[in-house]
N, C-alpha and C positions, 0 to 999 in steps of 0.2 A: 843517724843523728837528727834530719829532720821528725823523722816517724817520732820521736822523743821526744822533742820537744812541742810536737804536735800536742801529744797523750798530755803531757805537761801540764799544756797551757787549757787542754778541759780540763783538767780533774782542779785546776785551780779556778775556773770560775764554770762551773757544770750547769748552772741558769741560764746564763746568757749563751754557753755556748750550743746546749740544746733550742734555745729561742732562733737562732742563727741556723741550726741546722734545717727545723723544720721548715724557717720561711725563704731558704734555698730548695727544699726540698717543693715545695708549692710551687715558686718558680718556673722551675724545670716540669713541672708537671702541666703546669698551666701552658707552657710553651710549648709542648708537646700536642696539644690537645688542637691549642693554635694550627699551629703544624699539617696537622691530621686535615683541619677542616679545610685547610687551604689547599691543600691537597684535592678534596674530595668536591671544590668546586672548579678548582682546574682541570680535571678526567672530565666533569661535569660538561662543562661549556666547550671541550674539545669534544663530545659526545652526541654526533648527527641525530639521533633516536631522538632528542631532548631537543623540543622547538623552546625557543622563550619568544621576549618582544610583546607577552598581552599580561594581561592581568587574569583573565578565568580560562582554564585548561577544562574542555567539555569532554565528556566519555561517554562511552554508549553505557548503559544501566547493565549493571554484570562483569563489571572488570574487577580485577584483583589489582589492585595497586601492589600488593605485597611483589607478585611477580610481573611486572613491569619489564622489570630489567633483567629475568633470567630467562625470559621466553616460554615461558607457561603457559597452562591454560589459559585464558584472559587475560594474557602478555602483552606488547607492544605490539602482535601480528593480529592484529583486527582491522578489521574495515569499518567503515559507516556508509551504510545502505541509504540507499536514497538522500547521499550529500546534497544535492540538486534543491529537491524539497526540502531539506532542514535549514539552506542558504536563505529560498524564498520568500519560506512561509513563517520559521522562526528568525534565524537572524536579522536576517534586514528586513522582515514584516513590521508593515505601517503599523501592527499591534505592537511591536517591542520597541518602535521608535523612541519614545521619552528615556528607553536605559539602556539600548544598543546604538552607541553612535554611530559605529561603522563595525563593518566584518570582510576579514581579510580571509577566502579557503586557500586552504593548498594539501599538496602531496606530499609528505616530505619523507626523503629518503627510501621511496617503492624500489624494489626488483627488478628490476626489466631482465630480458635476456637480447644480447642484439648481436644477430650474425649477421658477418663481413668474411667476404674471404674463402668459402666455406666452414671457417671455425665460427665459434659460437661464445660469447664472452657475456659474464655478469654486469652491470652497471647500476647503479645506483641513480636515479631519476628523479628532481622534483619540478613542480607544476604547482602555477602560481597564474593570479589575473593579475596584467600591470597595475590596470587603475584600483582595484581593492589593496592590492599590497603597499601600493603609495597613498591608500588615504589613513594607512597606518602607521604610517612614516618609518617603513621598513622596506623600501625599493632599495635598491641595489644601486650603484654609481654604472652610468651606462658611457662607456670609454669612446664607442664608434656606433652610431647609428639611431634607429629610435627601439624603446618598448614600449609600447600603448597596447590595447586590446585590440583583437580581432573579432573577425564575423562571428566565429566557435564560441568567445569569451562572452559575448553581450549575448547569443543563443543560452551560454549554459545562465548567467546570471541576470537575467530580463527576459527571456523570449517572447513572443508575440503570441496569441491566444491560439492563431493556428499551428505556431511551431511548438506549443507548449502540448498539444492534444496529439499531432503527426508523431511529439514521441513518445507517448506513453498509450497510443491507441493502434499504433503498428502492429501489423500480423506476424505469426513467428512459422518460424519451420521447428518439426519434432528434432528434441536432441538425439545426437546420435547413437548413445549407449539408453534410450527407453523402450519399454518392454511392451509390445503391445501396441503397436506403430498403428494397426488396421482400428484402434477406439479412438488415435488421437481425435480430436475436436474442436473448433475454435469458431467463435460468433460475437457476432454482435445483438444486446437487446434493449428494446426499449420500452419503456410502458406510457402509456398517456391517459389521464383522466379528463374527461367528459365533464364538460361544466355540468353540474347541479349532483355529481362525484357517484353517480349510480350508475354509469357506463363510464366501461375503461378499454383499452388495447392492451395485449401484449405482444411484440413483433421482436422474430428473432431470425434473421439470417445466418445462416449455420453454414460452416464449410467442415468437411469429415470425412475420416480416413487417412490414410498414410500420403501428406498430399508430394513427399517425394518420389511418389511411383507412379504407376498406372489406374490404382483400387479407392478412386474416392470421386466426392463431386460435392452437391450445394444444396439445402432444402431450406426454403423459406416459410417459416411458420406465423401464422396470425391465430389470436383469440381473442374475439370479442364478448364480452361477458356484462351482463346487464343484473342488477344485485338482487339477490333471490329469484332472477327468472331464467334465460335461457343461456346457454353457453355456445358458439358458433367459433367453430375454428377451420382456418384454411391452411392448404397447403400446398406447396409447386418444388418437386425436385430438378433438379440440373446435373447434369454429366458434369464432368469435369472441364469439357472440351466449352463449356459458357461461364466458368466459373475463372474470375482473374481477382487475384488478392495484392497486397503491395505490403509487401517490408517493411518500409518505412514513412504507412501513413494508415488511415485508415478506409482507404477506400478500396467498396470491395462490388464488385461486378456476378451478380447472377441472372442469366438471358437478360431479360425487362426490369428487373428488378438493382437495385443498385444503394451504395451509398457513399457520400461523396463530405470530401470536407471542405468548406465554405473560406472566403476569407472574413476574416472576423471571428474565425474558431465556432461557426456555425454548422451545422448537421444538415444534409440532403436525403432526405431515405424517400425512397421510392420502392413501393413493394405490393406483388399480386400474387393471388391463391385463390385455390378452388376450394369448395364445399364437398362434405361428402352428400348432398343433391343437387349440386351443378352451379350451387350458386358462388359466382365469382366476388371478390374482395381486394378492391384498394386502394393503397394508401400514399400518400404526396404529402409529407411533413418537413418542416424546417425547425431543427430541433436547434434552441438556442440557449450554450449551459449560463449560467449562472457565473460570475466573473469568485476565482480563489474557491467553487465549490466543489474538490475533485479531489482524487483518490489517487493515489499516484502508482499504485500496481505493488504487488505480491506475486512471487514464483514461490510455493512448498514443493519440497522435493524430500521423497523419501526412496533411496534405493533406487527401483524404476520406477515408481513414480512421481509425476510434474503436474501440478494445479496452478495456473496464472490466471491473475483477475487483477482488473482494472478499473476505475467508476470514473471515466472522462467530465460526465455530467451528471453528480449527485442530487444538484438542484437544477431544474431548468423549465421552460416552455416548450410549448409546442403552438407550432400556426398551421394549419393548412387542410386538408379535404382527407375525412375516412368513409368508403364509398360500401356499401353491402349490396347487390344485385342493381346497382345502377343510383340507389338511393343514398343518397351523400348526404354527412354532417361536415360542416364548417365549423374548424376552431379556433379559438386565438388568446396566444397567452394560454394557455390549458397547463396545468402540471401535468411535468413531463420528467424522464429519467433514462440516462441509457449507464450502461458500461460493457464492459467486452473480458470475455472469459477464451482460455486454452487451457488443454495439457489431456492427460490421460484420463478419459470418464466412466471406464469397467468398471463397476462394483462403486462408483464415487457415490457418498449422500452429502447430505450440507444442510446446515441452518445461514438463514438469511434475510435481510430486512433492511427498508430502508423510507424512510417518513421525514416529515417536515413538522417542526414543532414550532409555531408563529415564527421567527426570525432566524430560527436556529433548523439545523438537518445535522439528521444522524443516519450514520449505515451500523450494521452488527451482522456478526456469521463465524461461520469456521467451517471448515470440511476436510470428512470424516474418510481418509485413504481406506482402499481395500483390505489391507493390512489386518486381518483382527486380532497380532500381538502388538501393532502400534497403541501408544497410550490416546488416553482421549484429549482431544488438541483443545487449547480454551478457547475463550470466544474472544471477540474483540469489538471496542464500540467507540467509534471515528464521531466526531462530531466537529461542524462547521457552520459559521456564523457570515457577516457579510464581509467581515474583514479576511475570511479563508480560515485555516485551521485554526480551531478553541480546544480539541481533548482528544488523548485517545486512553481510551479505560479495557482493563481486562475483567469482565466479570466472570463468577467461579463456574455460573453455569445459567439456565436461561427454565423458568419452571412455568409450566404450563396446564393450563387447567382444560381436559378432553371434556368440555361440556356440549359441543355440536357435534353432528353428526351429519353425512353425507352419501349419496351411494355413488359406488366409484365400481366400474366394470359387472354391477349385480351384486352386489357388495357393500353391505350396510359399514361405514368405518367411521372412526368418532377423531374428531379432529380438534385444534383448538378452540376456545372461544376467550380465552386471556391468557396472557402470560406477561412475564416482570422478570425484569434483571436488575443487578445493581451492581455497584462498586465503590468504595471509599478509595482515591489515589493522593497522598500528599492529604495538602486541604478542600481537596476535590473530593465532593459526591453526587454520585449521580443515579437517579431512579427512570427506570423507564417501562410503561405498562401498556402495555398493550391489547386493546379492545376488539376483535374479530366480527366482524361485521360479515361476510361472505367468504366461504371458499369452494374450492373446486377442485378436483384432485383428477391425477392421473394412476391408469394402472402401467408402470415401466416393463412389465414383462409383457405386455404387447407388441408386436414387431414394427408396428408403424405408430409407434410411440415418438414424441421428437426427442425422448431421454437418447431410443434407440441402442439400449443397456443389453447385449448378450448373457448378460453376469446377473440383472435384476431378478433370476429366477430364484437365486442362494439368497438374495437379500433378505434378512428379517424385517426391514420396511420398503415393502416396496411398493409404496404410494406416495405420490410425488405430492405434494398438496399445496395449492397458493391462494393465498389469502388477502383482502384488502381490510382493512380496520382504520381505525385511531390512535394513535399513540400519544400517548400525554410522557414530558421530560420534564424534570425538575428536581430540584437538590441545590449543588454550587457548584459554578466553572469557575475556573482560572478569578475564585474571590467575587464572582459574582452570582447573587441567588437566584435562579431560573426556574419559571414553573410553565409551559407551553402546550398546546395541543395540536396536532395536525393529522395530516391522512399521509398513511403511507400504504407498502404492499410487503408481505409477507412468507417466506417459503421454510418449508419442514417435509419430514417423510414418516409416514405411519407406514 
């Protein structure tokens, strides 16, 4: 009876009652949709994976937003490398001041594994700075006690210029699964130019070999090189039993020779060698970097092999006494440069560079594993200003004009005399050319080479070559147009 009188009462007004039908029919549709979304932000905000509480959500460059949430490639399981430095020198950098009020890091939701008991149990972990998280008005209600920052907290987010360099200039022990333990190598180098920039040093204290065993020691390398005339290099090895390194700084002991870190994030080096005709060389310098001018370290790893490098002091000074056969130069304020390299160096080549363009410095390079089905790695080009990092550019490749020529072991070889790279980033572009002024090359298949390359024989370039020129920058940073020139030093392999 109802169904009837239903059908009825449409077919006696069939307008109105389709008018009725369809805007119940929207309704329920609309409420449905409601529904859904309400839905989809309560999973949401019960969903630890999903931080809120800011307004800009940062991601490393290469994420898939698509898979985020199903665990993908470029899923939720990434890291960000060198948090430390993106805290220092972008976040809360005096450069971002006027549009980063405050920046709050944290961990949220990592992995751990924690055994008790002998059993072994998952947990879920996050990590947080009191004071950053409360000046984002996201602390937590604390019920008994205090939460303020510790020693660690104000290390990882301010450290002091010597704790900023003891960690990223620390010695490393070879990982345990690398191939090749008898090439490992790890050093420190510094270069210094001579006022009036036609004498320079290069000084590298070298530690090599497998230093967790019995088969390794220390060789301290000097070159001093005067521009188009003589080239003078010394050298002094050490057993192992004079050779002391440290973990977690950079000071590093061979016999008489030494390097030590300062308070004030200054450099000690102390360093002597002999001539191949007796004449003795050394050197007493206090290298002092440049405040925000540093490089904060790289580990490449392919398979078994590990390439780590470091530029503690991209821009800096040098004060003190470089001595040749008794005859000493005094310097002060002198451009100066150091950083510190490890990993596996069989068969390694590299592009490398690093200059001062008026106000600004730039480093570039990349290096080239043994691998020869490894692709070609790009290059990369770091640039820094007084306020600390301004850019990092990847240019396609780095061309070079062999217009000089050299003889290297009896050995006419033709090396660069310019080269130019570039890259357009965002609204960033940047040119940088570079003018060769002097080079001097090594042959590495020599035994008493300081490459000290068993493998340099198979090399298709095996001439080490370094270079001092000019370097002129210019294009646009970060909306500002730059044109600059300075002296920097240069490394390639013919």
């Amino acid at each position: 009876m109802i169904g009837l009188l239903a059908l009825r009462h449409l077919m006696h007004r069939p307008l109105r009652s389709a008018f009725l039908l369809v805007g119940y029919g929207l309704g329920v549709g609309v409420m449905i949709v409601l529904l859904a979304i309400g839905e989809a932000l309560l999973v949401q905000a019960r969903d630890e994976k999903l931080v809120g509480g800011g307004d800009v959500t940062v991601l490393p460059e290469g994420i898939d937003l698509e898979v985020m949430k199903t665990g993908g490639v470029g899923g939720l399981f990434f890291s960000i490398d060198h948090a430390r430095f993106v805290y220092r020198q972008l976040l809360a950098a005096p450069r971002f001041a006027p549009v980063v009020a405050t920046a709050a890091p944290q961990i949220e939701g990592k992995l751990l594994y924690l055994r008790a008991g002998g059993r072994e149990y998952p947990v879920r972990a996050t990590g947080e700075l009191p004071s950053r998280t409360a000046s984002v008005g996201a602390a937590p209600a604390v019920r008994a006690g205090t939460w303020t920052d510790d020693e660690g907290d104000r290390r990882w987010m301010a450290p002091s210029a010597m704790q900023l360099y003891a960690d990223i200039d620390r010695f490393h022990l070879p990982p345990p699964d690398v191939a090749n333990r008898e090439s490992w190598g790890e050093w420190h180098y510094f270069n210094v130019l001579a006022p009036g920039a036609r004498r320079w040093w290069f000084i590298s204290l070298i530690v090599g070999g497998d230093v967790t065993g019995d088969e390794w020691g220390g060789l301290v390398s000097m070159t001093h090189r005067e521009q188009g005339g003589a080239t003078s290099r010394f050298t002094r090895t050490h057993d192992a039993s004079r050779v002391v390194f440290s973990l977690s700084s950079p000071d590093l002991t061979m016999g008489e020779s030494r390097v030590r870190l300062l308070e004030g994030g200054r450099y000690h080096v102390v360093a002597s060698g002999e001539g191949s005709r007796g004449a003795r060389a050394t050197v007493d310098l206090v290298i002092t970097p440049a405040p925000g001018a540093y490089f904060p370290g790289a580990t490449l790893a392919s398979g078994e092999f590990t390439s780590g490098y470091t530029v503690p002091a991209l821009r800096a000074s040098a004060s003190g006494r470089l001595c040749i056969a008794g005859s000493c130069e005094v310097v002060t304020d002198a451009q100066a440069y150091h950083d510190h390299n490890w990993g596996v160096w069989r068969g390694v080549t590299w592009e490398w560079g690093a200059a001062r363009a008026g106000a600004l410095t730039f480093l570039y390079g990349r290096v080239h594993a043994p691998d020869p089905l490894a692709s070609r790695p790009p290059l990369f080009l770091y640039v820094v200003d007084s306020l600390g990092f301004a850019g990092l550019y990847r240019p396609r490749m780095i061309d070079y004009e062999d217009g000089r020529s050299i003889v290297v072991n009896g050995r006419r070889v033709r090396v660069p005399s310019r080269a130019t790279m570039s890259d357009v980033r965002g609204g960033d572009t940047v040119i940088v050319e570079l003018t060769i002024e002097d080079a001097i090359g090594s042959d590495t298949r020599l035994p008493m080479d300081e490459r000290g390359d068993p493998q340099a024989a198979a090399l298709p370039t095996p001439y080490f070559i370094q270079m001092k020129g000019r370097a002129r920058l210019r294009g646009v940073i970060a909306g500002r147009r730059v044109d600059a020139e300075g002296i920097g030093f240069f490394e390639t392999y013919r």
